[in-house]
N, C-alpha and C positions, 0 to 999 in steps of 0.2 A: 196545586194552583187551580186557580179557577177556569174555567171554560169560554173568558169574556175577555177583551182586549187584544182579541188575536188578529181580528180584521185586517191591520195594515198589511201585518206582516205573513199571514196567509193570502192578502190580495196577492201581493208582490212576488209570494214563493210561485203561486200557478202561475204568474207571469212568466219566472225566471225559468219552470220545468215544464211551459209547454212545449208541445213535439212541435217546435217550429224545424221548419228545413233548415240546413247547412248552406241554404245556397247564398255564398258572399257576393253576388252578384246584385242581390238588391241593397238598398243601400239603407236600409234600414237595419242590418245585419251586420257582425263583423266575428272575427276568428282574435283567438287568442294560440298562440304556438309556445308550449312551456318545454324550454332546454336546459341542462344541466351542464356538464362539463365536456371540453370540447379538448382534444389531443390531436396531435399529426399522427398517430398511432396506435390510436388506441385497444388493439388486440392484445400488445404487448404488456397491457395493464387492465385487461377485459374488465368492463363496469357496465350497467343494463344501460344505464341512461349516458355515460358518455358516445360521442358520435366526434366523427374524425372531421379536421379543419376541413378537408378537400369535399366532403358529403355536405355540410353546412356552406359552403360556399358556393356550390351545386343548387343549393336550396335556396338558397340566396336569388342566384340567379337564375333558377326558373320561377320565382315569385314576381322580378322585375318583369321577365317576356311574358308571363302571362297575363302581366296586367294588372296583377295585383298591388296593391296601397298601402306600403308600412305609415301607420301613423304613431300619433305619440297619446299620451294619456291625457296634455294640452288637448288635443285635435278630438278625441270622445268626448271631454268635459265641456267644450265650445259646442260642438254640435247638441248635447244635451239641454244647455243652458240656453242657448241659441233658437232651438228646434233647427239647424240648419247640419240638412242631410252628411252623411257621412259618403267619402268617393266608394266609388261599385269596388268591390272587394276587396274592402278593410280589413287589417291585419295588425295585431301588438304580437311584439316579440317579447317575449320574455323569458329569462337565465336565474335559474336558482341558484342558492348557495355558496356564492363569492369565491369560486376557486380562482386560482392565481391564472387562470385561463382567458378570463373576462377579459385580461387589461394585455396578455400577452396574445391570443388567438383571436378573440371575438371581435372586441373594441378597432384592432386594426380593417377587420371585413365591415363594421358597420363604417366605419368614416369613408373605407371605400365606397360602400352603395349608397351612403348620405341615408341611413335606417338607424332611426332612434329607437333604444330598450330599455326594458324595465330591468334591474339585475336589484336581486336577491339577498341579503344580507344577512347571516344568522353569528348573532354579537361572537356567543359564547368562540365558536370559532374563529375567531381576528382577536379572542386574547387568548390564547392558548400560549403557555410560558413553554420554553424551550426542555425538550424530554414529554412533555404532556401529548398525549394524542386525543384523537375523536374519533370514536367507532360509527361507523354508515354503513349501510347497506353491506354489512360483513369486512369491512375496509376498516382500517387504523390509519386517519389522516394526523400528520403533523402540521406543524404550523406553515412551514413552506407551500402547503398548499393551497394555501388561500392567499386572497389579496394584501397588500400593507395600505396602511394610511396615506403616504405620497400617490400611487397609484387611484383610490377611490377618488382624491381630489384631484387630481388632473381628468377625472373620467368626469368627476360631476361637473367641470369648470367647461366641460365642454359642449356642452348643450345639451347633448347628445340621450345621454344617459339618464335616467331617474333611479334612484334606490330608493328600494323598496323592505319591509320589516318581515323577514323569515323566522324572526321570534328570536330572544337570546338562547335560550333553551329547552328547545319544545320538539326540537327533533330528532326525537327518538322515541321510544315509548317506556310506559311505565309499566309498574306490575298492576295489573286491574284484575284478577280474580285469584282464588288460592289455588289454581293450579299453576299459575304464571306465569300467563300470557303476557306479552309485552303487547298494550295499544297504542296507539299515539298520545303523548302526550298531551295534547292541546284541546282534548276531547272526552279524556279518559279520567274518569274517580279513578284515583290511587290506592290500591290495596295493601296496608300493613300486614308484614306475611306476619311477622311480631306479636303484633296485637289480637290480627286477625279481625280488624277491620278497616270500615272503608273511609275516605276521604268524606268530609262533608261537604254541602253543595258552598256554603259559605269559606272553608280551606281551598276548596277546587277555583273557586270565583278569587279569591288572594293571591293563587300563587299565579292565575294565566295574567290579572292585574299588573301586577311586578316584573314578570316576565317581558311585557310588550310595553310595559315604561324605559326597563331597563335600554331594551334595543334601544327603543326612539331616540334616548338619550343617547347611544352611541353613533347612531348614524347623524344625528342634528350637531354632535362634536367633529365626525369627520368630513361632513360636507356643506354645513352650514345650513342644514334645514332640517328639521322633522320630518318622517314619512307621511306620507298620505295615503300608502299603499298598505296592505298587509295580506302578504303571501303564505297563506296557511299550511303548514308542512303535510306533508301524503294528501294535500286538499281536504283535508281532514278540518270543519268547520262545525257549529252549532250556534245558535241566535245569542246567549248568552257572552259564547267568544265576539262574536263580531259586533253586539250592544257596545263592550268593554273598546273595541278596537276605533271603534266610530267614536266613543266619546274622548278618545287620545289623539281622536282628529285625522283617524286613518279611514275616511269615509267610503274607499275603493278595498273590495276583497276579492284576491283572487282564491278558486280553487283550480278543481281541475275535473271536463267534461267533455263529452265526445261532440255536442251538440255546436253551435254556432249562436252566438249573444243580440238580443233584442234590442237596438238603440233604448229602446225604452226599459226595457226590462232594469231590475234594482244593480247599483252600483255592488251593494256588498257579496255577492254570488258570482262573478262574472268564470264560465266557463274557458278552461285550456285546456287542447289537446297534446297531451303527454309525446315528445318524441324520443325514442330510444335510440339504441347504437344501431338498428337495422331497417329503420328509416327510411326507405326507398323512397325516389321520386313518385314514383307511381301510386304509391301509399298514400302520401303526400296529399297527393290529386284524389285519390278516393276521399280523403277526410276531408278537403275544402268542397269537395265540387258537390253539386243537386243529386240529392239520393230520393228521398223520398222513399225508399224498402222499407219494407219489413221483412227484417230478419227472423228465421224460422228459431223457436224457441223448445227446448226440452227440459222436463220438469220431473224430480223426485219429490213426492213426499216423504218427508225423514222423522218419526216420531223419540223425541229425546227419551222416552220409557224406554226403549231398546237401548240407547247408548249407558242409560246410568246403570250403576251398581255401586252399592255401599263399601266394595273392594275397589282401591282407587286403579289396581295394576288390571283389575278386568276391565274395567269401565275404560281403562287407555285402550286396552285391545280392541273393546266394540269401537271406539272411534277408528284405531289406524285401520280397520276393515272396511269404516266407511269409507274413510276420506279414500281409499285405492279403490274402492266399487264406486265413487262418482265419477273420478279419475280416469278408468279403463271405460264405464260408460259415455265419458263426453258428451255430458249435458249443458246446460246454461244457465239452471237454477235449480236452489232445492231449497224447497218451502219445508219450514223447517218449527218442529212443534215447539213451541215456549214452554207450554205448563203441563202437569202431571194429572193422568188419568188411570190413575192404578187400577179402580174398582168399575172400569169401562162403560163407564154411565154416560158418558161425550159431556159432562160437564167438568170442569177444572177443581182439583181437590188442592192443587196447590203449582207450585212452578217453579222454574228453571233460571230464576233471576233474582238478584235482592231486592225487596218490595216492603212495604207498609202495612200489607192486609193480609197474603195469603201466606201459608207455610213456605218457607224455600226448603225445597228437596231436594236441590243442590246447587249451587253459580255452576249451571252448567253451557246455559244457552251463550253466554258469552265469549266458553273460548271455542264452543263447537264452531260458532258462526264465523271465528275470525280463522281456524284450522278451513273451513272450504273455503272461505273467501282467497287467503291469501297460497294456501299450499295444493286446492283442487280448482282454484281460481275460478268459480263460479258466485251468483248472484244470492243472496240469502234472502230470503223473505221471512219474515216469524210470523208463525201461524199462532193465533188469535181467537177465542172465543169472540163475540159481542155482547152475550147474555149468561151464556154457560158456564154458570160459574158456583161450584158446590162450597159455603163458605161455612168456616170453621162453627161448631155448636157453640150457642152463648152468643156470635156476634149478631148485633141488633140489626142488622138487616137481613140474617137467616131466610125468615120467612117473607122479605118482601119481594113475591114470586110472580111469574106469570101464573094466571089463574084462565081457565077454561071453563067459558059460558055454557059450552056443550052440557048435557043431562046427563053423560060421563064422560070422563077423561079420553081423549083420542090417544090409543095407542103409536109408541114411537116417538114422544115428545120427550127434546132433553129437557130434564130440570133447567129450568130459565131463570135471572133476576127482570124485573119487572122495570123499565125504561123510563115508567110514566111517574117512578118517584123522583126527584132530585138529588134526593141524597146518594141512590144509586146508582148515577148519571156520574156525580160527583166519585164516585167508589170506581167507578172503574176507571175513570179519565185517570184519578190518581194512580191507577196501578200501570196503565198504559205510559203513565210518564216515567215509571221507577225504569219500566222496561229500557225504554230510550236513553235513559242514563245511562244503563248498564252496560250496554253492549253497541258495537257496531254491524249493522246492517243496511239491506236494499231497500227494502220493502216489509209493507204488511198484508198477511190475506185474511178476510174476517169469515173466518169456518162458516159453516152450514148448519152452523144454531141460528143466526142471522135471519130468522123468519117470524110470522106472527101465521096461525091457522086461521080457517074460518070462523074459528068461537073464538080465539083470543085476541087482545088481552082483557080476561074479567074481574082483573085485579081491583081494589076499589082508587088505585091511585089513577086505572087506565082509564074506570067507567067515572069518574071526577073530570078526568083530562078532557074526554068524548063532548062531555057535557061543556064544560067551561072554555074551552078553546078551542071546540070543533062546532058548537051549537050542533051536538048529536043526542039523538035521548040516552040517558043516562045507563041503559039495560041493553045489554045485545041482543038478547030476542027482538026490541022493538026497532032496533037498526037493522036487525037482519027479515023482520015481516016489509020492508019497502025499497025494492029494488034501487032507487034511487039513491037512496042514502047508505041500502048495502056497498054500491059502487064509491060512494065518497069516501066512504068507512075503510074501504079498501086501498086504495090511493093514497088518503093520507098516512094508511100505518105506512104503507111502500116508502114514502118521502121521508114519514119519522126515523126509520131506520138507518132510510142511508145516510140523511143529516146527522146521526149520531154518528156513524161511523166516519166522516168526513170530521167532525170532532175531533174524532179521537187521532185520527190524521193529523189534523193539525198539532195536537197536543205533541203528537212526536216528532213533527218537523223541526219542532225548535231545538231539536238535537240532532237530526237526522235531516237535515234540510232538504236533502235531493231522494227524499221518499218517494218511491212510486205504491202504490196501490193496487190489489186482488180483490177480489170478493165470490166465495161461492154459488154456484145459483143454481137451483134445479134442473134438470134434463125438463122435469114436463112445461117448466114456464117457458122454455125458449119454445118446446114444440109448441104451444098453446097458449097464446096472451091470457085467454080466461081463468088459468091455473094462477091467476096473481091471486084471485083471491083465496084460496087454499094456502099460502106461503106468505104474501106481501111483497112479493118480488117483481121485476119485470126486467127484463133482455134491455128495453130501449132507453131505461133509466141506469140501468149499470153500463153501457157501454157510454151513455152522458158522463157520468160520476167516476167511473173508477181506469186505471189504467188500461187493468186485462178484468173479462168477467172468466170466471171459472167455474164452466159448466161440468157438473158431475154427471157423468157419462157410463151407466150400467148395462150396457145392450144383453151381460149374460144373465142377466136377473128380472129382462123384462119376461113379461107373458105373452107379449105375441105370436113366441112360437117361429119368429124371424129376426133372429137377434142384430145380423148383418144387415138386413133393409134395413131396419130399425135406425141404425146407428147413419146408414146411408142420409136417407130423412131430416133426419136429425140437423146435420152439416149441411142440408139440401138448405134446409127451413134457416136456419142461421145468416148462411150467408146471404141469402136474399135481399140484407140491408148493404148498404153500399160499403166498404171496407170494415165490415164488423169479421172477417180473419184475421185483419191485423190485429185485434183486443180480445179473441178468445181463445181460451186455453182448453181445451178440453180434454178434463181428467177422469181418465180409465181406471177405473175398481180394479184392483188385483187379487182380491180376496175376498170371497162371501161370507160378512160379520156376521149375518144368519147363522151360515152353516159352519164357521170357524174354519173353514178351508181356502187355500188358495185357487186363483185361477187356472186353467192351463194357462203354460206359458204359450207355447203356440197358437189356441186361440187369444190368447192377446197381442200376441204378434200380427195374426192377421187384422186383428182390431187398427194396430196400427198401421197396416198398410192400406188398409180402406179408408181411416182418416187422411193419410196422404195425396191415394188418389184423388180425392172426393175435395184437395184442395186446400185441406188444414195446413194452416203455419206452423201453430200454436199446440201441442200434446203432451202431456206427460199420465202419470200415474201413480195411485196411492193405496194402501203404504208402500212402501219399499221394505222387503226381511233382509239387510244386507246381513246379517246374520246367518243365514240359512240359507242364500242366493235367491231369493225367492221375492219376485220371478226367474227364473235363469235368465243370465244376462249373456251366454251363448247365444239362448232360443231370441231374446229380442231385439239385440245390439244392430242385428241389420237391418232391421226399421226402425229403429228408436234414438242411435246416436248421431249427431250430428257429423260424427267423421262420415258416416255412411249416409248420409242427407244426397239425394233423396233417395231412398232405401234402396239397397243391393241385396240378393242372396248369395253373391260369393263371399 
């Protein structure tokens, strides 16, 4: 796809995923509360998300004494259309799934509080013939479980209620790679284990098609209207689903998010917060009310070269080693490598996902990322070249590279592709979207190839670019004899770059819509604004642009001779900008690629407890040998994991 027509739909996505506050008190805000199944008893049939009639009716009424305003999806759409404000802390209820609970447990508590809902429908389940069951969340439902046809129409005839399109068949998952994983359906290319291939994007767009006619059609049969709503299952969405959802006239999409929804913000994204069977009032109240935190974050880097091997039964092993070493670590994320770097040049020889361009070395990244997600239940990010990228001999943009003005080569530079062509702009966007396809994740971080030096780029497509769209001279010598234009020369590549990377950002939201964003960035730029022009970088532009900036953090490899001030400094000089701890991570080296040796563990222990003191939220460290324990995760787990936040040495 091309890189043009994204505007709407990237204006609307930062709408939808800015860090607004939770606080439902203004009225510009409101809360989405997404419930499942509701029991007088539910331990006797323990399920994550059911919650007991007496706990929900608890909830019920402390939403009424605090004040809080259940409205109805009428009472959003009036105030949209209207401009006319929404009451101080707005609240939609809404019930997935149509269990037979809705009309026997729920329905009676709303008519009590006079609180309209949205309830859930998923087809396939209300025709399930007699003997057939539905596998959920490890459960075999029959058909008693869910509502009948008399029931849905007494609920819709009564004002009260709206149904809503859960999909006819979309919740569950399918097989998406050949090792078979199950992803959600409604999101996921289909893996022929058979054939041993994939779903094409035109099969994948037919069958979510047919699937969310099929419902409407059954909900428009039993309650006399078509939906308007569409409840994406595991909130599991992408632009493509919700394009197809909107033009079936389902212009309202729920997912589901921690956050609190913008009157304004886009109708198809609207956040719910998940309530389970443990649910506390107090909980409750933590997720509705003004937070404003930042929560202290910890980070693995995990390079997929370690996980694979051409024996399928080792390459499980190196996994189940990780997934129990992030687990016992208790982290929050693990930035996690995409592509392959066999011959350790830091450019990509090939990757971990099925793609268009580069070799696949194996559909790996897709079920590593969904094994932490769902079984170490942490944040995924896939790590990302921007430039670094080593492509097969023979293909025709081989050589179209960064070139360096310098009279020689500056050592330390990875092999780059060159920005300033289009076609290579177009080459990677296209591989960044096969990515998106492939797999589900949080985020993206764009590695520390993400730079231009003081001589580059002297490519002829960059020194063309210079000339024709920057009115620069055409020669970097003669940009670089006039401080003036060195400084614009500078600036602009800073801006070029991250404009491309916000590209590519975009490119993947449209699969991945609640992407957030990393970016690496030098230790010496943050200590010294001057250092942009050596790299192209700058601190006050990445904390603009990207979600977290991720400063790479060496204190054992500096020269100072004071590696500990050093690092002191560092965090000193950082935070100096007004909540720039909330958006940096700062990622400790664990191993000298120089010297092919690891760190001590204990000096990096102390590393992170000076970043603590010193006020960090934000830390983690890269690589991770979860192979070899290295670092030891004895020596750092009492500075490092969040169970021990903020660090203990017992």
């Amino acid at each position: 796809m091309r890189l043009t027509g994204l505007l709407v739909w990237l204006g609307a996505l930062l709408m939808l995923n800015s860090p607004a506050s939770a606080a439902t008190s203004e009225i510009n805000t409101f809360n989405v509360l997404c419930y499942h199944n509701v029991m007088d008893n539910p331990l006797d049939h323990p399920e994550k998300y059911t919650v007991s009639t007496e706990a929900l009716a608890q909830q019920f009424s402390w939403l009424k004494e605090q004040g809080y305003n259940v409205i109805s999806i009428d009472d959003l759409l009036a105030s949209k259309a209207k401009g006319k404000p929404l009451p101080a802390k707005a609240v939609i209820l809404t019930f997935d799934d149509g269990y037979r609970s809705f009309y026997t447990h729920i329905f009676p508590l709303l008519k009590k509080f006079n609180y309209p809902a949205v309830f859930a429908l998923v087809g396939s389940w209300l025709e399930l013939k007699p003997g057939e069951k539905a596998q959920y969340e490890g459960q075999n439902y029959t058909r008693d479980k869910f509502l009948v046809a008399a029931e849905i129409r007494e609920m819709a005839a009564s004002g009260l209620i709206e149904f809503a399109s859960h999909s006819y068949n979309l919740h569950h998952g399918v097989t998406a790679n050949p090792q078979g994983n199950q992803l959600p359906a409604a999101v996921s290319r289909a893996y022929d284990m058979n054939n041993k291939s994939y779903e094409s994007d035109k099969a994948y767009l037919s069958r979510i098609r047919s699937d969310l006619i099929k419902n409407s059609r059954i909900i428009k049969r039993l309650t006399g209207k078509r939906p308007r709503i569409m409840v994406w299952p595991y909130g599991s969405y992408n632009k493509p689903g919700v394009d197809i959802a909107r033009s079936l006239g389902m212009q309202i999409n729920f997912t589901l998010g921690e956050h609190a929804n913008l009157l304004e913000s886009p109708l198809w994204g609207i956040n719910r917060l998940l309530i389970n069977y443990n649910h506390t009032i107090a909980r409750l109240f933590d997720d509705l009310a003004v937070s404003g935190k930042s929560h202290p974050e910890r980070v693995l880097h995990v390079n997929l070269d370690h996980i694979y091997d051409i024996d399928p039964a080792i390459q499980e092993e190196h996994l189940d080693k990780l997934l129990e070493r992030v687990k016992s670590m208790k982290v929050s994320a693990v930035y996690l490598q995409a592509y392959a770097d066999p011959d350790g040049n830091g450019a990509a020889d090939s990757v971990y996902f099925p793609n268009r361009h580069l070799p696949l070395r194996a559909d790996l990244f897709s079920r590593v990322s969904w094994q932490l997600s769902t079984r170490a239940e942490v944040k995924v990010f896939a790590r990302m070249p921007l430039l670094a990228f080593d492509l097969p001999a023979g293909d025709r943009l081989v050589n179209h590279r960064v070139e360096s003005g310098a009279s020689k080569e500056i050592t330390g530079s990875y092999p780059r592709l060159t920005l300033f062509d289009p076609e290579v702009r177009q080459w990677i966007a296209e591989l960044y979207e096969d990515l998106a396809k492939s797999a589900l994740f949080d985020g993206i971080i764009f590695r520390d190839d993400a730079f231009l030096n003081e001589y580059e780029d002297a490519s002829s497509w960059a020194l063309d670019h210079y000339n024709r769209e920057w009115e620069l001279p055409g020669s970097i010598s003669e940009i670089r004899k006039n401080p003036v234009l060195l400084k614009k020369w500078t600036q602009l590549k800073t801006r070029y770059l991250t404009e491309f990377s916000l590209e590519l950002a975009g490119v993947v939201r449209q699969f991945q819509p609640k992407l957030k964003t990393a970016r690496n960035l030098y230790a010496e730029v943050a200590l010294n604004p001057d250092a942009e022009e050596r790299f192209a970088q700058s601190l006050p532009d990445f904390l603009q642009h990207y979600d977290y900036s991720a400063v790479m953090v060496m204190p054992s490899l500096e020269k100072t001779g004071k590696p500990m001030l050093w690092l002191e400094e560092l965090v000193e000089e950082v935070s100096k900008r007004s909540d720039t701890l909330k958006k940096v991570v700062f990622e400790l080296r664990s191993a000298d690629r120089r010297a092919s040796e690891a760190i001590d563990s204990y000096k990096l222990a102390d590393q992170m407890e000076m970043l603590q003191l010193e006020g960090a939220l934000k830390f983690g460290y890269y690589p991770d040998d979860f192979l070899n324990n290295s670092p030891s995760s004895d020596v750092i787990r009492p500075f490092f994991s969040l169970q021990t936040f903020p660090f203990s040495k017992n």
